[in-house]
PQR file of N, CA, C, O and H, with PARSE charges and radii, in Angstrom:
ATOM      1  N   UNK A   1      -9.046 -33.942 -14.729 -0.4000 1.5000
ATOM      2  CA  UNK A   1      -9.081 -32.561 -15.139 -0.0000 2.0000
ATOM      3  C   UNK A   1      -9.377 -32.503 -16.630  0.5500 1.7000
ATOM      4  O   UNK A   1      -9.127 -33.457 -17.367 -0.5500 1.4000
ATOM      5  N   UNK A   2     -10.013 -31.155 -17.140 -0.4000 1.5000
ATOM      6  CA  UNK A   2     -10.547 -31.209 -18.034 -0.0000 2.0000
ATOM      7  C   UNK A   2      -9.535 -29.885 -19.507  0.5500 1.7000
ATOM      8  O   UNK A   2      -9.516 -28.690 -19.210 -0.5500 1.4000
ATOM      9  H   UNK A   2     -10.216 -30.380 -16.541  0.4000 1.0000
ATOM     10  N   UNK A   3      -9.177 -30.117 -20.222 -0.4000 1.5000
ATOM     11  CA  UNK A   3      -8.632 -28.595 -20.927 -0.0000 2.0000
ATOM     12  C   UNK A   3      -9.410 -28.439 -22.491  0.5500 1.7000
ATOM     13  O   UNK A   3      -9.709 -29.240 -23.377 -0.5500 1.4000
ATOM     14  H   UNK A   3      -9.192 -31.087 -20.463  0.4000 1.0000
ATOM     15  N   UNK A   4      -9.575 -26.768 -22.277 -0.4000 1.5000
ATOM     16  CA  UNK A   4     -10.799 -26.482 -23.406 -0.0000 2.0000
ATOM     17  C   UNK A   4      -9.383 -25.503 -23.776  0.5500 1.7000
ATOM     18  O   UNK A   4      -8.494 -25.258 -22.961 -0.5500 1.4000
ATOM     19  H   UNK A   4      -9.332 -26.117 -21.557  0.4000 1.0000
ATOM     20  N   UNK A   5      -9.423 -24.991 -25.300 -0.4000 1.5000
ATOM     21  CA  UNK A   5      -8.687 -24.286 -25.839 -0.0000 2.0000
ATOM     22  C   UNK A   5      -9.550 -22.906 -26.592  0.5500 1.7000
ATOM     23  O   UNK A   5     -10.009 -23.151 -27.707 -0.5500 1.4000
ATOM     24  H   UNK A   5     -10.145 -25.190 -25.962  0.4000 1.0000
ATOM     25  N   UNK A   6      -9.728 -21.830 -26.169 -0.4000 1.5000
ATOM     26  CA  UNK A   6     -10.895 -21.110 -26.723 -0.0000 2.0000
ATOM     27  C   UNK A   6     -10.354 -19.733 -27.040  0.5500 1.7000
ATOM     28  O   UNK A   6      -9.600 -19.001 -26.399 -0.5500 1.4000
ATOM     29  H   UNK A   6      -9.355 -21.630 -25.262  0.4000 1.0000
ATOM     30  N   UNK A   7     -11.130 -19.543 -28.560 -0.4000 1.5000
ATOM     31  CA  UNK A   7      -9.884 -18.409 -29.575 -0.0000 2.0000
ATOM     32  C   UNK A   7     -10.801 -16.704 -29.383  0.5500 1.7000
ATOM     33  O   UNK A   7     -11.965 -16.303 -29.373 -0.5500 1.4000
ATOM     34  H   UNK A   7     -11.743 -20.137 -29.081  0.4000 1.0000
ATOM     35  N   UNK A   8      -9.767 -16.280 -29.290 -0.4000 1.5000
ATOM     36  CA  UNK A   8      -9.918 -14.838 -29.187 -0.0000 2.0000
ATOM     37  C   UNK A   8     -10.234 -14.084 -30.194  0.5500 1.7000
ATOM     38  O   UNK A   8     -10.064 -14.678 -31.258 -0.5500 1.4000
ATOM     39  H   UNK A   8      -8.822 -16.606 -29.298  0.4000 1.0000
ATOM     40  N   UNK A   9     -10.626 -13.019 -30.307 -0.4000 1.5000
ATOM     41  CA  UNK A   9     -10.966 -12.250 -31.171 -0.0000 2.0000
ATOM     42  C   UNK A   9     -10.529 -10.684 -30.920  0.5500 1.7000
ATOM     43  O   UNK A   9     -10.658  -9.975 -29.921 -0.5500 1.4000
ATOM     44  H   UNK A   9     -10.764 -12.537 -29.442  0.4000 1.0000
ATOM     45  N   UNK A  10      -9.841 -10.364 -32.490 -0.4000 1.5000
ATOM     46  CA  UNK A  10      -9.268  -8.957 -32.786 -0.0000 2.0000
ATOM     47  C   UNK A  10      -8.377  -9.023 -31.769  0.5500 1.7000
ATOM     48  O   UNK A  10      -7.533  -9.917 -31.825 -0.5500 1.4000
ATOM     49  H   UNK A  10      -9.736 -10.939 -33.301  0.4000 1.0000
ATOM     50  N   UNK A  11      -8.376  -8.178 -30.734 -0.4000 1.5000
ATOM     51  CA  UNK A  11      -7.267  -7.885 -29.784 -0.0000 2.0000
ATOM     52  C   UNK A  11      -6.883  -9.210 -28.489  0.5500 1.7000
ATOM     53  O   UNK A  11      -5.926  -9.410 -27.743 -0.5500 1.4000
ATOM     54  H   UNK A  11      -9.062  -7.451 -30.689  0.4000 1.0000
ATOM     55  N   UNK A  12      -8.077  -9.838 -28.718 -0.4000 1.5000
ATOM     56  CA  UNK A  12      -7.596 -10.545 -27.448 -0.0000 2.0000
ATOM     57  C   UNK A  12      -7.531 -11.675 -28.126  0.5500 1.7000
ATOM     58  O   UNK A  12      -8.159 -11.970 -29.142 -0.5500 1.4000
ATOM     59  H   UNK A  12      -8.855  -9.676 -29.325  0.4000 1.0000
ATOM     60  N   UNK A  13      -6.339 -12.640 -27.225 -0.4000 1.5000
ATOM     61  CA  UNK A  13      -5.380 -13.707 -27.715 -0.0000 2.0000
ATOM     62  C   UNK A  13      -6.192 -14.745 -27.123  0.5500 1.7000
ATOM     63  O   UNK A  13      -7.016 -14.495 -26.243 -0.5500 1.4000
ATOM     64  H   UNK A  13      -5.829 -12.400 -26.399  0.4000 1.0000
ATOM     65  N   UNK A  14      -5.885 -16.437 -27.793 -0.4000 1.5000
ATOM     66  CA  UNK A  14      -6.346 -17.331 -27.308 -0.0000 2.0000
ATOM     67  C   UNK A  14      -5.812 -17.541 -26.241  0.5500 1.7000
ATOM     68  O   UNK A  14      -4.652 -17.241 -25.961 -0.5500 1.4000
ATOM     69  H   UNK A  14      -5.216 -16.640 -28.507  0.4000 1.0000
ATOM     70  N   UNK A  15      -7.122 -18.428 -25.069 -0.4000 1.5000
ATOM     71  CA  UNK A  15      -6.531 -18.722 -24.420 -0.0000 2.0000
ATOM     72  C   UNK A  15      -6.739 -19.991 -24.038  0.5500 1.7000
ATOM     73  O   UNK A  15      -7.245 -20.681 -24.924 -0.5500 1.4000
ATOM     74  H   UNK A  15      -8.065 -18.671 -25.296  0.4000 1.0000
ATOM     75  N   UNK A  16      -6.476 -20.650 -22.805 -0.4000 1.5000
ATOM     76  CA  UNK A  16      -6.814 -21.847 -22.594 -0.0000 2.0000
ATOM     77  C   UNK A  16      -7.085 -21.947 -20.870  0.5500 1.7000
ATOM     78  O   UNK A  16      -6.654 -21.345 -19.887 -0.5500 1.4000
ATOM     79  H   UNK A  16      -6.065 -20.089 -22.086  0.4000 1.0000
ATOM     80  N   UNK A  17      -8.115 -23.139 -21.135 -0.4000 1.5000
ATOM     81  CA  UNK A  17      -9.140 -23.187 -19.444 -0.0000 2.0000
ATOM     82  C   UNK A  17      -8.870 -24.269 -19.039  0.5500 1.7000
ATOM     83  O   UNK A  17      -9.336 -25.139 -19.774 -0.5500 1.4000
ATOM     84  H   UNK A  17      -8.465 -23.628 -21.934  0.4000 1.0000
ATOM     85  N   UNK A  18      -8.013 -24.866 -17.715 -0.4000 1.5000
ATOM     86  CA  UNK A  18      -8.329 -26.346 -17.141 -0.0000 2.0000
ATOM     87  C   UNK A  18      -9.113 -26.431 -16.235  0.5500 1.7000
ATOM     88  O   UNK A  18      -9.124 -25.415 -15.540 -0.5500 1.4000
ATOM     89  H   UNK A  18      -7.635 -24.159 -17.117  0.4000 1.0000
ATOM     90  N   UNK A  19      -9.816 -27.236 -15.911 -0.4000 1.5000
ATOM     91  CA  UNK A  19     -11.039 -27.360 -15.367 -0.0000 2.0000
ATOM     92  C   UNK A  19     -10.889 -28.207 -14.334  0.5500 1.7000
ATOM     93  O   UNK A  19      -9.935 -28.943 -14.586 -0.5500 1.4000
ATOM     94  H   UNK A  19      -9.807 -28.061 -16.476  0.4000 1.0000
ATOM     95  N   UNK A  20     -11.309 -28.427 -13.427 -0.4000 1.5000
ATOM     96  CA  UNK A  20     -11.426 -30.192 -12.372 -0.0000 2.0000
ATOM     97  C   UNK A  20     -12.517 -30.997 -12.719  0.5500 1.7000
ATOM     98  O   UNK A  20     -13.432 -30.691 -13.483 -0.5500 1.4000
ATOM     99  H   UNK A  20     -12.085 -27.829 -13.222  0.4000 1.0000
ATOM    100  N   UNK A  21     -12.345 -32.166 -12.038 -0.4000 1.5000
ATOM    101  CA  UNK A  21     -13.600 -32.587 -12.252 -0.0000 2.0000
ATOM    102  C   UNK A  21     -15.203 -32.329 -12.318  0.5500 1.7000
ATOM    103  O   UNK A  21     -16.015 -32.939 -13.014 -0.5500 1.4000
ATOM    104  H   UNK A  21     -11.601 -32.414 -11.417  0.4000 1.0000
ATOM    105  N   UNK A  22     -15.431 -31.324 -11.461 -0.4000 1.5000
ATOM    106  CA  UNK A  22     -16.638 -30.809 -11.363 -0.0000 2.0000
ATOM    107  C   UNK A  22     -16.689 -29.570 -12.757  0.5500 1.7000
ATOM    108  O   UNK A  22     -17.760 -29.012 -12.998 -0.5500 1.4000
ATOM    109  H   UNK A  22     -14.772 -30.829 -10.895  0.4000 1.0000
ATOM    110  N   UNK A  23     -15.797 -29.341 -13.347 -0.4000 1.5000
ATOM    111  CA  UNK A  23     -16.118 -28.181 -14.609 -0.0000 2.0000
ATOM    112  C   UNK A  23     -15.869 -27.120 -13.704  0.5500 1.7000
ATOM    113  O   UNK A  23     -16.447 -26.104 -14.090 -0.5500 1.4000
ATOM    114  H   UNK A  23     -14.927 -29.794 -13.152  0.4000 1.0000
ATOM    115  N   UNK A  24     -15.069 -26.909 -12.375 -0.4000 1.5000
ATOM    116  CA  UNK A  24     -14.820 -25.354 -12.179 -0.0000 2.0000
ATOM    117  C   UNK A  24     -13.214 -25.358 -12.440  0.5500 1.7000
ATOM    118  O   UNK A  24     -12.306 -26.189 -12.468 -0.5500 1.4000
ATOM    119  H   UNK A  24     -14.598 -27.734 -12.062  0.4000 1.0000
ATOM    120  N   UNK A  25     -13.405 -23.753 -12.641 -0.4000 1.5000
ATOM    121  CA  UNK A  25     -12.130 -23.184 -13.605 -0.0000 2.0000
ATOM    122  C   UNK A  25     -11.240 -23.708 -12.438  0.5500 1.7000
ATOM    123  O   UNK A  25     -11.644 -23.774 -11.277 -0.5500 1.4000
ATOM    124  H   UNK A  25     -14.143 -23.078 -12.618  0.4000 1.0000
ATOM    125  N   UNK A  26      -9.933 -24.094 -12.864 -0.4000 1.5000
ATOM    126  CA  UNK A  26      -8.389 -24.051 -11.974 -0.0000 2.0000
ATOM    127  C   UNK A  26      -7.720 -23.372 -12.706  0.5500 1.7000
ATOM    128  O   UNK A  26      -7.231 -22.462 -12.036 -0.5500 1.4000
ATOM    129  H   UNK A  26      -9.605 -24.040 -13.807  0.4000 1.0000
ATOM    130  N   UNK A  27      -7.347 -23.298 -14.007 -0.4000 1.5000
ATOM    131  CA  UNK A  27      -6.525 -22.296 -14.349 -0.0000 2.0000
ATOM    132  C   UNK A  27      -7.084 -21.245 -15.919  0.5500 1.7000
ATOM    133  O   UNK A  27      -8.007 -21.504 -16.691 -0.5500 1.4000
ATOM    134  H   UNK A  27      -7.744 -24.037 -14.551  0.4000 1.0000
ATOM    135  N   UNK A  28      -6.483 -20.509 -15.935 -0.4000 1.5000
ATOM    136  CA  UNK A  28      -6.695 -19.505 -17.007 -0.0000 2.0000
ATOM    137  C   UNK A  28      -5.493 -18.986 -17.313  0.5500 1.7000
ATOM    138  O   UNK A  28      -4.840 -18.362 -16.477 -0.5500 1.4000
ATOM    139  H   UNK A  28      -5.733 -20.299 -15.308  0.4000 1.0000
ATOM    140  N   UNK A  29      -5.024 -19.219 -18.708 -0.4000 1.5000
ATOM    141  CA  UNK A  29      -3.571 -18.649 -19.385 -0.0000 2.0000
ATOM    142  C   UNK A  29      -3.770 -18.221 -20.999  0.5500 1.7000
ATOM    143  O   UNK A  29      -4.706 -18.510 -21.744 -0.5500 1.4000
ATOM    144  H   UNK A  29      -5.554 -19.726 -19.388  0.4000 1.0000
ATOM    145  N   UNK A  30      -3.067 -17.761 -21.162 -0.4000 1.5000
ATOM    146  CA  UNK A  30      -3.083 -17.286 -22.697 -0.0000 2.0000
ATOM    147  C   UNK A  30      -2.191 -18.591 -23.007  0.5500 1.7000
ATOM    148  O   UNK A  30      -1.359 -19.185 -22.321 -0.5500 1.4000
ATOM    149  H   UNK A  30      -2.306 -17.526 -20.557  0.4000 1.0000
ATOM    150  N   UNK A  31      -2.744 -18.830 -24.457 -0.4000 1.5000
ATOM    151  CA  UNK A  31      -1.857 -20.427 -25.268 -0.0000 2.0000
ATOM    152  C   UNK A  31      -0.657 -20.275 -25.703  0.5500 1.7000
ATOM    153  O   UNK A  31      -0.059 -21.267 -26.120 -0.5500 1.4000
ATOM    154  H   UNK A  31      -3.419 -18.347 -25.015  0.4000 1.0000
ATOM    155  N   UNK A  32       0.045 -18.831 -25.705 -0.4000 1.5000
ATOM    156  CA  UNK A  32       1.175 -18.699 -26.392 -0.0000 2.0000
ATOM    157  C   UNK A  32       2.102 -18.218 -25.098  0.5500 1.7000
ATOM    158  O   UNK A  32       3.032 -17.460 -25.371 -0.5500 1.4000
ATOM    159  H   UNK A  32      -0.441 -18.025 -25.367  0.4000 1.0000
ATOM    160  N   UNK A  33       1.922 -18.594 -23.746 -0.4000 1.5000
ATOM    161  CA  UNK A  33       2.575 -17.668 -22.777 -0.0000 2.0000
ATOM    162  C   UNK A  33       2.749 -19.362 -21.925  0.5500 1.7000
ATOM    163  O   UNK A  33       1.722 -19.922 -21.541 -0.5500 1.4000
ATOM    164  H   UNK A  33       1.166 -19.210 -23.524  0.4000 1.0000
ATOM    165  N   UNK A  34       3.906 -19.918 -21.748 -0.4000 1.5000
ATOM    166  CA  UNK A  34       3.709 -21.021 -20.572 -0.0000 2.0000
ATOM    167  C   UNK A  34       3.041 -20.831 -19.216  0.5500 1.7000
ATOM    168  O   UNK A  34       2.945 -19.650 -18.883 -0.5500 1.4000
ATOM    169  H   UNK A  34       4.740 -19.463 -22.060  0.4000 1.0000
ATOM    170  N   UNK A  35       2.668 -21.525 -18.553 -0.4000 1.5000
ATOM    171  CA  UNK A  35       1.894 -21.973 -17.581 -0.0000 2.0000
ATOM    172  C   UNK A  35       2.947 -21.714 -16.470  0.5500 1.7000
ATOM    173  O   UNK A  35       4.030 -22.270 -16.289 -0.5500 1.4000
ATOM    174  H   UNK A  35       2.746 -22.484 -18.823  0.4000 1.0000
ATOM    175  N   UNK A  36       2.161 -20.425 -15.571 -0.4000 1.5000
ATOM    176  CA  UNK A  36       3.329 -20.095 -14.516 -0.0000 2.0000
ATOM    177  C   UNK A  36       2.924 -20.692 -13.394  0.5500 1.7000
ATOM    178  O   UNK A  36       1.695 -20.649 -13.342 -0.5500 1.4000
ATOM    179  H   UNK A  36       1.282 -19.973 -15.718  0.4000 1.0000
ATOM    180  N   UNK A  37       3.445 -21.291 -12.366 -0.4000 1.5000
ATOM    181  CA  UNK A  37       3.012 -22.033 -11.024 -0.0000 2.0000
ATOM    182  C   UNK A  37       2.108 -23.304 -11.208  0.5500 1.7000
ATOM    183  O   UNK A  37       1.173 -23.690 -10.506 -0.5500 1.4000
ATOM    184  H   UNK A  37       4.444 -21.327 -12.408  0.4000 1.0000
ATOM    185  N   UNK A  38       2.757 -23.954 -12.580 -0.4000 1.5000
ATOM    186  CA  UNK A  38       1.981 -25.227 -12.630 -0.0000 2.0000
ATOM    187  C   UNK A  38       2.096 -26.562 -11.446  0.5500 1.7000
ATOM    188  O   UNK A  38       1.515 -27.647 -11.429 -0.5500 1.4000
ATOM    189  H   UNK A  38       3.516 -23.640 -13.150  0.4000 1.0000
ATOM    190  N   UNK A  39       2.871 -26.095 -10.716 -0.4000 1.5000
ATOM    191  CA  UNK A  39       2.987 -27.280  -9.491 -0.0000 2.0000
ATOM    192  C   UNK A  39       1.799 -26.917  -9.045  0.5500 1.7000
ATOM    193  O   UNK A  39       1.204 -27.798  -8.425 -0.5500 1.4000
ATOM    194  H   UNK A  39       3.343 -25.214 -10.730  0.4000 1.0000
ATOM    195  N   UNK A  40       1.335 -26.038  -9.145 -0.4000 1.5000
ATOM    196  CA  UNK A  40       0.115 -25.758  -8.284 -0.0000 2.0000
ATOM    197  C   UNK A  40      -1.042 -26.845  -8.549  0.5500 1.7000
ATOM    198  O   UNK A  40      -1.757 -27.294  -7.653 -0.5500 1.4000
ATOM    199  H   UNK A  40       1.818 -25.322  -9.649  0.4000 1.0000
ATOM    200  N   UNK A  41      -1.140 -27.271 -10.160 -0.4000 1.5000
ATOM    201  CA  UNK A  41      -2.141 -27.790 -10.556 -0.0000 2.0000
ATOM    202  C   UNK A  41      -1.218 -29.427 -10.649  0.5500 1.7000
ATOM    203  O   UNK A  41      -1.638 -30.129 -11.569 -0.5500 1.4000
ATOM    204  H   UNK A  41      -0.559 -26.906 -10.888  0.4000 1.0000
ATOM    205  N   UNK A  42      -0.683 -29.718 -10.266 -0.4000 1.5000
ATOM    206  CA  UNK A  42      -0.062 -31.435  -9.803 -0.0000 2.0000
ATOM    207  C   UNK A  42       0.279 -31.493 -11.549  0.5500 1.7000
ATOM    208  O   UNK A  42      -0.249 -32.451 -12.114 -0.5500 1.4000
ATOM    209  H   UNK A  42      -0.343 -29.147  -9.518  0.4000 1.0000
ATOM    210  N   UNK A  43       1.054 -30.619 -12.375 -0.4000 1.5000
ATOM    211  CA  UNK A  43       1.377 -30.886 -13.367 -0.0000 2.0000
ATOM    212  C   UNK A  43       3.209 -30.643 -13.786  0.5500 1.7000
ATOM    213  O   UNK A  43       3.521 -30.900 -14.948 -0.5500 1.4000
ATOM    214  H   UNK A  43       1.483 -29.840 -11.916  0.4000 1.0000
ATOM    215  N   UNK A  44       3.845 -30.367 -13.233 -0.4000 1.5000
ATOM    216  CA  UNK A  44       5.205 -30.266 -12.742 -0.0000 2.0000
ATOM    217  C   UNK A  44       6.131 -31.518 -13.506  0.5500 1.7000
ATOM    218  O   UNK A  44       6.116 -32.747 -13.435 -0.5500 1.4000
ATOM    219  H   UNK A  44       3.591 -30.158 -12.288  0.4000 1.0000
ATOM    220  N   UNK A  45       6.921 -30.530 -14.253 -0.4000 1.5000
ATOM    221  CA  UNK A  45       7.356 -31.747 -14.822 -0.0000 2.0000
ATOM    222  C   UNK A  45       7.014 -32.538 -16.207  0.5500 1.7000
ATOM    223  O   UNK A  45       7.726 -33.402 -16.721 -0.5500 1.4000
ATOM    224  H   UNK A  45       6.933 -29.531 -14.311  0.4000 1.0000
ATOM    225  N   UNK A  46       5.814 -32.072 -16.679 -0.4000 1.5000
ATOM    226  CA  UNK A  46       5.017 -31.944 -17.798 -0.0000 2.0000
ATOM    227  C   UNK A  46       4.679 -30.946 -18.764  0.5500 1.7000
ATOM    228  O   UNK A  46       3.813 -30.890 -19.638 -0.5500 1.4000
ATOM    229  H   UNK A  46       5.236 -31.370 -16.262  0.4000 1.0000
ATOM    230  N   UNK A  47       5.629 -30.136 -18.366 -0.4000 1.5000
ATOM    231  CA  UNK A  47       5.641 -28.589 -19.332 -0.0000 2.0000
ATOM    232  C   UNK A  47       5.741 -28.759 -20.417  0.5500 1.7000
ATOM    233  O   UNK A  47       5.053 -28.020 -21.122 -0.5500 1.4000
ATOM    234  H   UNK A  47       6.333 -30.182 -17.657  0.4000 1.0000
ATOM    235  N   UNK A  48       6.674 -29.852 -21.156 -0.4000 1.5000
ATOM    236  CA  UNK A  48       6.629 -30.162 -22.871 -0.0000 2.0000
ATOM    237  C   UNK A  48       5.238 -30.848 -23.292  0.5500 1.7000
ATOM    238  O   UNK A  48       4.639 -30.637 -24.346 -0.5500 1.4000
ATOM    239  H   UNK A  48       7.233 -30.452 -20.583  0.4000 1.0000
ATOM    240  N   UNK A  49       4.886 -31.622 -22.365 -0.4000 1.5000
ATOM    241  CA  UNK A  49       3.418 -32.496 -22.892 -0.0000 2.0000
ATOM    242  C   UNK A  49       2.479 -31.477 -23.034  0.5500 1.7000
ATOM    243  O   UNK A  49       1.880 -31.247 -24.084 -0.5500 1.4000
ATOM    244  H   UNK A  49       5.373 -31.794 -21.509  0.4000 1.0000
ATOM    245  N   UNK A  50       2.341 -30.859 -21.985 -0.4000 1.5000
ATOM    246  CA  UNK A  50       0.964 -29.719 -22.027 -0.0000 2.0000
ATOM    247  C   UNK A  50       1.329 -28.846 -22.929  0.5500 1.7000
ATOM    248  O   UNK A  50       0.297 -28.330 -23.357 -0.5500 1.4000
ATOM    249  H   UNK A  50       2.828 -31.046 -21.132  0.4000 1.0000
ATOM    250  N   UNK A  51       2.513 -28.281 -23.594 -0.4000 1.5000
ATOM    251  CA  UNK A  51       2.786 -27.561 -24.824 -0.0000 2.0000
ATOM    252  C   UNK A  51       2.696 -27.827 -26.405  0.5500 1.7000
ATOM    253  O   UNK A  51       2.734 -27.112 -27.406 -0.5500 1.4000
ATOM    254  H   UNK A  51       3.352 -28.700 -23.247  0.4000 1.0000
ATOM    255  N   UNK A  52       2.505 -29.723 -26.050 -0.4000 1.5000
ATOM    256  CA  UNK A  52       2.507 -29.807 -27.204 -0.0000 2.0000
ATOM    257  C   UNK A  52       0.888 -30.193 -27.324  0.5500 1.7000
ATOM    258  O   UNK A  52       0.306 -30.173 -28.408 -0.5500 1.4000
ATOM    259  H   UNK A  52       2.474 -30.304 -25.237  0.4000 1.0000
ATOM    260  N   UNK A  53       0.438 -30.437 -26.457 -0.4000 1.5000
ATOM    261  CA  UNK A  53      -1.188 -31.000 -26.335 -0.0000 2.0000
ATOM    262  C   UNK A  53      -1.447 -29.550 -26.377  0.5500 1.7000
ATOM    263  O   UNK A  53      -2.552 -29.447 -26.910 -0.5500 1.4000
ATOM    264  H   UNK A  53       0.911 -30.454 -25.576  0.4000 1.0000
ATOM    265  N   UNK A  54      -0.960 -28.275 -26.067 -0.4000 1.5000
ATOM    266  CA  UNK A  54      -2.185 -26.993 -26.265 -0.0000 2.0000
ATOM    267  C   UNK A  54      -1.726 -26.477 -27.753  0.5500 1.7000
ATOM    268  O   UNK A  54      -2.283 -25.448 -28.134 -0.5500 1.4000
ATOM    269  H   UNK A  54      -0.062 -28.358 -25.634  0.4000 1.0000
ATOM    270  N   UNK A  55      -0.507 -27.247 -28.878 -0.4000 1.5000
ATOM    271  CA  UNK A  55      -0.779 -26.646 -30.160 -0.0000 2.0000
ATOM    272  C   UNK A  55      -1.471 -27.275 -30.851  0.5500 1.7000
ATOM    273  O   UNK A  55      -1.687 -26.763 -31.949 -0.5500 1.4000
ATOM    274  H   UNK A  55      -0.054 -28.084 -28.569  0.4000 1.0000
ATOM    275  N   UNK A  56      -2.182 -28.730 -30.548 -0.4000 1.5000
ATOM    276  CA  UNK A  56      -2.654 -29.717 -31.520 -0.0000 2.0000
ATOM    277  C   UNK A  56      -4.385 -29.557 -31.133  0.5500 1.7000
ATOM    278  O   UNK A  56      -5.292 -29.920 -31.882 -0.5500 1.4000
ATOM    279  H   UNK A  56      -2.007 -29.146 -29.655  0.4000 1.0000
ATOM    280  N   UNK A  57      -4.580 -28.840 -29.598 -0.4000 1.5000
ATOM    281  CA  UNK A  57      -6.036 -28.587 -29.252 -0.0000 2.0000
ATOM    282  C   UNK A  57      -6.882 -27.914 -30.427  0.5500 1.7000
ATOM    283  O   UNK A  57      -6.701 -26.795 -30.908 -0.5500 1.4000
ATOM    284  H   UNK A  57      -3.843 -28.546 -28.990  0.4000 1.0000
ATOM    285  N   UNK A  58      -8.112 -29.113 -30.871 -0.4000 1.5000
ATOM    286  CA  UNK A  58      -9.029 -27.723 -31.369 -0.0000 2.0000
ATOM    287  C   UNK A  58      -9.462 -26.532 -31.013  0.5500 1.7000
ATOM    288  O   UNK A  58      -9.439 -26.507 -29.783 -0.5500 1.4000
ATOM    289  H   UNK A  58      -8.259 -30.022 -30.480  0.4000 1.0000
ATOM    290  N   UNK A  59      -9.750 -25.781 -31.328 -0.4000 1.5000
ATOM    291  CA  UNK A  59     -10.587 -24.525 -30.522 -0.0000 2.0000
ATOM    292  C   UNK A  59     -11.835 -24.999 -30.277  0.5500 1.7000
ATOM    293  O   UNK A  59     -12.344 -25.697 -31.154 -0.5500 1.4000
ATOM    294  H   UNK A  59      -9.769 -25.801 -32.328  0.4000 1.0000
ATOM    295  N   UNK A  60     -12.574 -24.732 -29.069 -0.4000 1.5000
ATOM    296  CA  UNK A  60     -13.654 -25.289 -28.406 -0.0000 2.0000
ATOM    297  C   UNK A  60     -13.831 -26.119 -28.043  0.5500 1.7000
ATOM    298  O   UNK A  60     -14.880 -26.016 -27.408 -0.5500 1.4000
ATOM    299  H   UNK A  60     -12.161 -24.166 -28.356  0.4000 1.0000
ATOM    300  N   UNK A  61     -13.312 -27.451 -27.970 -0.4000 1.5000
ATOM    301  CA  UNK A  61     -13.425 -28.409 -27.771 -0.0000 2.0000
ATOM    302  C   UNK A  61     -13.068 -29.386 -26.540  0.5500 1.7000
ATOM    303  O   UNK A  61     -12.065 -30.077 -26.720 -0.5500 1.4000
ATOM    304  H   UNK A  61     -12.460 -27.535 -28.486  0.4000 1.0000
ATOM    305  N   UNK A  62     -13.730 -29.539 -25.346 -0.4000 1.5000
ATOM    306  CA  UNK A  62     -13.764 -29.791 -23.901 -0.0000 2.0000
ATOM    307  C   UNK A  62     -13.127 -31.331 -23.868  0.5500 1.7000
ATOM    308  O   UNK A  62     -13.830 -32.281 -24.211 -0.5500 1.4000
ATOM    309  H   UNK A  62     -14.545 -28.978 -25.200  0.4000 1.0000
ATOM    310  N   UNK A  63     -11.876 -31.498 -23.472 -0.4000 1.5000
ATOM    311  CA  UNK A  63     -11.189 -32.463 -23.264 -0.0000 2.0000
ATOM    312  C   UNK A  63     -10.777 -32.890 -22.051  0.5500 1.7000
ATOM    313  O   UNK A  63     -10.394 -32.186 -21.117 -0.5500 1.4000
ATOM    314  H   UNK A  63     -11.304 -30.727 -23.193  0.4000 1.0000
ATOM    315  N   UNK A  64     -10.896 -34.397 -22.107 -0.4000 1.5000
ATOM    316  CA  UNK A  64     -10.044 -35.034 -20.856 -0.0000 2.0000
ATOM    317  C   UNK A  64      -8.456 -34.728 -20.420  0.5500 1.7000
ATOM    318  O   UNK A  64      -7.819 -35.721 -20.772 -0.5500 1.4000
ATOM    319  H   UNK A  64     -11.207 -34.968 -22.866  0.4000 1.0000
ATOM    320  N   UNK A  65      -7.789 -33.997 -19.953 -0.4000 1.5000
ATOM    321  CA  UNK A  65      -6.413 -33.781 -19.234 -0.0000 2.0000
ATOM    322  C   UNK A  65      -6.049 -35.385 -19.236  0.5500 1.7000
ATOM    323  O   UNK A  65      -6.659 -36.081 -18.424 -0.5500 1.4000
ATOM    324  H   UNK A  65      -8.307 -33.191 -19.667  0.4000 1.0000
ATOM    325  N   UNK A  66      -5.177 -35.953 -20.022 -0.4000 1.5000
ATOM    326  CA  UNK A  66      -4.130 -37.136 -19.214 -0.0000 2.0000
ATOM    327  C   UNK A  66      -3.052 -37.219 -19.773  0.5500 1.7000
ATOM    328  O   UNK A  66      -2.845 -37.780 -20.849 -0.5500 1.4000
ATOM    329  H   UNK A  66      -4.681 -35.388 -20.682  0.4000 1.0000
ATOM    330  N   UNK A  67      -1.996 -36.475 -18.852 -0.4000 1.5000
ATOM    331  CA  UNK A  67      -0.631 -36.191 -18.710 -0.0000 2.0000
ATOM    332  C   UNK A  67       0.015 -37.287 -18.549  0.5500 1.7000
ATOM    333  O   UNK A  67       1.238 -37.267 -18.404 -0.5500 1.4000
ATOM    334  H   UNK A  67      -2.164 -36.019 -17.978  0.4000 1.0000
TER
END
């Protein structure tokens, strides 16, 4: 899986995109709101890692997921 971090403008907040392997969307969240029904995406259990990997993300920048 793939996570891009991509910044908003004026009213709308950053957010952040994980991707699968093929580059289609699996999830869509705002960066400042935790990740609701992350069992969904086999990430359970990893709520501090992915919080601290989405404050250190550049903006734009298409990354490998490894939790």
């Amino acid at each position: 899986m793939y996570i891009i971090k991509v910044k908003g403008k004026a009213k709308i907040p950053d957010y952040i995109q994980i991707r699968d392997e093929n580059f289609v969307l699996v999830a869509y969240f705002r960066a400042d709101r935790p990740l609701k029904n992350i069992e969904k995406f086999g990430l359970e259990g990893k709520e501090e890692e992915l919080e601290s990997l989405i404050l250190g993300l550049p903006f734009g920048k298409l990354q490998k997921l490894d939790l």
